[in-house]
N, C-alpha and C positions, 0 to 999 in steps of 0.2 A: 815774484808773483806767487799768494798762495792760494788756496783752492781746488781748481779743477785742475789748475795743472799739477800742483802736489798733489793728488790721490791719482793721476794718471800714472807719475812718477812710481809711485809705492806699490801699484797697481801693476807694472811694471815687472818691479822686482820681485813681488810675492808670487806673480804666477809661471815667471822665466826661473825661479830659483826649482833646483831638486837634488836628489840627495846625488852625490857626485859618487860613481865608485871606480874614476880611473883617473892617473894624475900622470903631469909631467913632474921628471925626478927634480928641477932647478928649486931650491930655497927661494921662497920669498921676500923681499928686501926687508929688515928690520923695521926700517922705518913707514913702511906699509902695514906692518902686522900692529905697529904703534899704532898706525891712524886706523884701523880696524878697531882695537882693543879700547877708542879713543871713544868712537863713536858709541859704542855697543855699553859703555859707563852709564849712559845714559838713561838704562833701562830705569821704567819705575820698580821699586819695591816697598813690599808693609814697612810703615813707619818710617821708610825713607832709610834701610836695615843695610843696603846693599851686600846680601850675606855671602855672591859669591866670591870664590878665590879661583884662579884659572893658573894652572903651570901651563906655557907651550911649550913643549915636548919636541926637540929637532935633533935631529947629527947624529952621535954617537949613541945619547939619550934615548933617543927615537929610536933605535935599532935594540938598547937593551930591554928599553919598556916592550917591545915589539912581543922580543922574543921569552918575556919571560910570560906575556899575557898567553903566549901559544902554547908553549909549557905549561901554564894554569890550566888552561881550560883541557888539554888532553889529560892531565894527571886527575881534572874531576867530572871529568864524563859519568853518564848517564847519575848523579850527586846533584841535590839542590846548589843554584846557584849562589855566594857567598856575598850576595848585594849585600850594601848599606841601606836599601829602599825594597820594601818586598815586591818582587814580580806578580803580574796580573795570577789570578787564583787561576780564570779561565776564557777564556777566547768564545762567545756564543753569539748566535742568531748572526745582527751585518755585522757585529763586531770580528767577528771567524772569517766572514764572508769578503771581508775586505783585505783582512790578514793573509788569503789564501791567494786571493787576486794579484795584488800586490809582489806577492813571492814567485806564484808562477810566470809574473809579468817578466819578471829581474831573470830568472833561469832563465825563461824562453832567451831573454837580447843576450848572454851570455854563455850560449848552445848548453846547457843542463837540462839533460833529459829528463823524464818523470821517471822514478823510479831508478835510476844512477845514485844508489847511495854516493858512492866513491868523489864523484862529480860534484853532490850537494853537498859534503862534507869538506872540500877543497874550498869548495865559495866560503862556505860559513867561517872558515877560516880565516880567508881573507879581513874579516871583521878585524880581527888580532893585529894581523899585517898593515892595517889601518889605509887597506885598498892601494897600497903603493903614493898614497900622500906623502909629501915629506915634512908635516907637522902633526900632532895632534894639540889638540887643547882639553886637558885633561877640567872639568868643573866640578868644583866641590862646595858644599855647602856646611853650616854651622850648623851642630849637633841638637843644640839648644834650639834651636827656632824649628826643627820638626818640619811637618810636611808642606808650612808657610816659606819653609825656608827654599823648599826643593820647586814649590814654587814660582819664587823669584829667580830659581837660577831656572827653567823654563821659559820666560820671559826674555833672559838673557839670550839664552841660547840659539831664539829666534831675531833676537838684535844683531848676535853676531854674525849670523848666517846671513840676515839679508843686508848688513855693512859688506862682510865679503862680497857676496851678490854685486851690491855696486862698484866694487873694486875688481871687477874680471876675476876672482878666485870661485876655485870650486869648495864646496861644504858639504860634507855626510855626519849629521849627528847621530852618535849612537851608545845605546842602551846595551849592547852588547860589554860595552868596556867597562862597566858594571859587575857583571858578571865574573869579574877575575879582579877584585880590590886587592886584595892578598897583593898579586904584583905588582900593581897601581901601587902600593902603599911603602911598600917596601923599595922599589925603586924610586922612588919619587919621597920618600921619607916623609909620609903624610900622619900627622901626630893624631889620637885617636878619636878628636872631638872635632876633624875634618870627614864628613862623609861625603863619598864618591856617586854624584848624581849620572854625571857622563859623559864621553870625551865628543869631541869634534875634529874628524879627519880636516885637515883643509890644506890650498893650494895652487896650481896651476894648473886647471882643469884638462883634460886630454881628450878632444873632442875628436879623437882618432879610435878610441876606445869602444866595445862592444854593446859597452851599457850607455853611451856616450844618448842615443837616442831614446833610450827608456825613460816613460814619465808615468809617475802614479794619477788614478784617477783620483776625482775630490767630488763628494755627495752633493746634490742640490740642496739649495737655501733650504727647501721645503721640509728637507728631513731632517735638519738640525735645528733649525727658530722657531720659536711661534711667538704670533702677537699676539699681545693681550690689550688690549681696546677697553 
């Protein structure tokens, strides 16, 4: 049956999915992460390009990328981040407003006080740690095809999460693991004409977990369409 019962379906998963930041430790069955990996092929891209390339990152792997991403980002504290993609210039008006919400939402279910450097500093970490997942899926894209490219792996990145979605896995994409390529690159031997758009924690979600009931808000229609008639 398609139609209404297909967009109820999709409907579904886009508003029950959120970013997961607690996991249980058990590996995923290979051949689930196949049928994730299977589905999310799928995505369209320019000219039919398919530009990304995705490592999933587990075991021992997972543990060196880990630790060398934590070691990057303390050894370049308060230093521009060493993206392959430049980071937002600046955060204003709802765009700030949302950013702000959002973060205090995640502190607040995670007891981080306002003003606890110490506290916010551990969380931000966690990024590195890739929230206690026991994958990540590191996504890269082709040098050549530019910000089309970083595009389509965007695209991707929401096929993957809401394939996981339907497969009982939890998903946190993040922009953070950007931020430390240097490790990415060198653990993962990524040759120089792969650039690092962002990984994706993923998993056996841990709905025992702090953050387990935090959900970001999402703006009404009215503030982001307009119709033109």
């Amino acid at each position: 049956m398609t139609g209404q019962h297909d967009f109820e379906t999709l409907d579904r998963l886009l508003t029950g999915r959120r970013s997961c930041r607690g996991y249980l430790p058990d590996e995923v069955p290979r051949a689930t992460i196949e049928q994730l990996l299977g589905a999310a092929q799928h995505t369209a891209s320019w000219c039919n390009t398919q530009p990304w390339q995705v490592h999933i990152v587990s075991g021992e792997a997972r543990e060196s990328l880990s630790k060398a991403a934590v070691d990057n980002v303390i050894a370049m504290f308060g230093q521009p981040a060493p993206s392959d993609f430049p980071f937002p210039a600046a955060y204003t008006g709802v765009y700030d407003e949302r950013r702000k919400e959002v973060g205090w939402q995640l502190y607040g279910a995670v007891g981080v006080e306002r003003g606890d450097r110490d506290a916010s500093a551990a969380q931000m970490l966690r990024n590195f740690e890739f929230f206690g997942a026991p994958h990540v899926a590191i996504v890269t894209t082709d040098a050549d095809l530019g910000v089309y490219g970083a595009i389509d792996c965007g695209l991707y990145v929401n096929s993957f999460m809401l394939a996981a979605q339907a497969l009982g896995l939890g998903t946190c994409a993040q922009a953070a693991i950007a931020q430390v390529t240097p490790a990415v690159r060198e653990v993962l031997g990524l040759p120089d004409d792969r650039l690092v758009v962002c990984g994706i924690s993923f998993g056996r979600p841990d709905l025992d977990h702090p953050s387990a009931g935090f959900t970001s808000t999402r703006a009404p229609i009215d503030q982001v369409a307009t119709f033109v008639d």
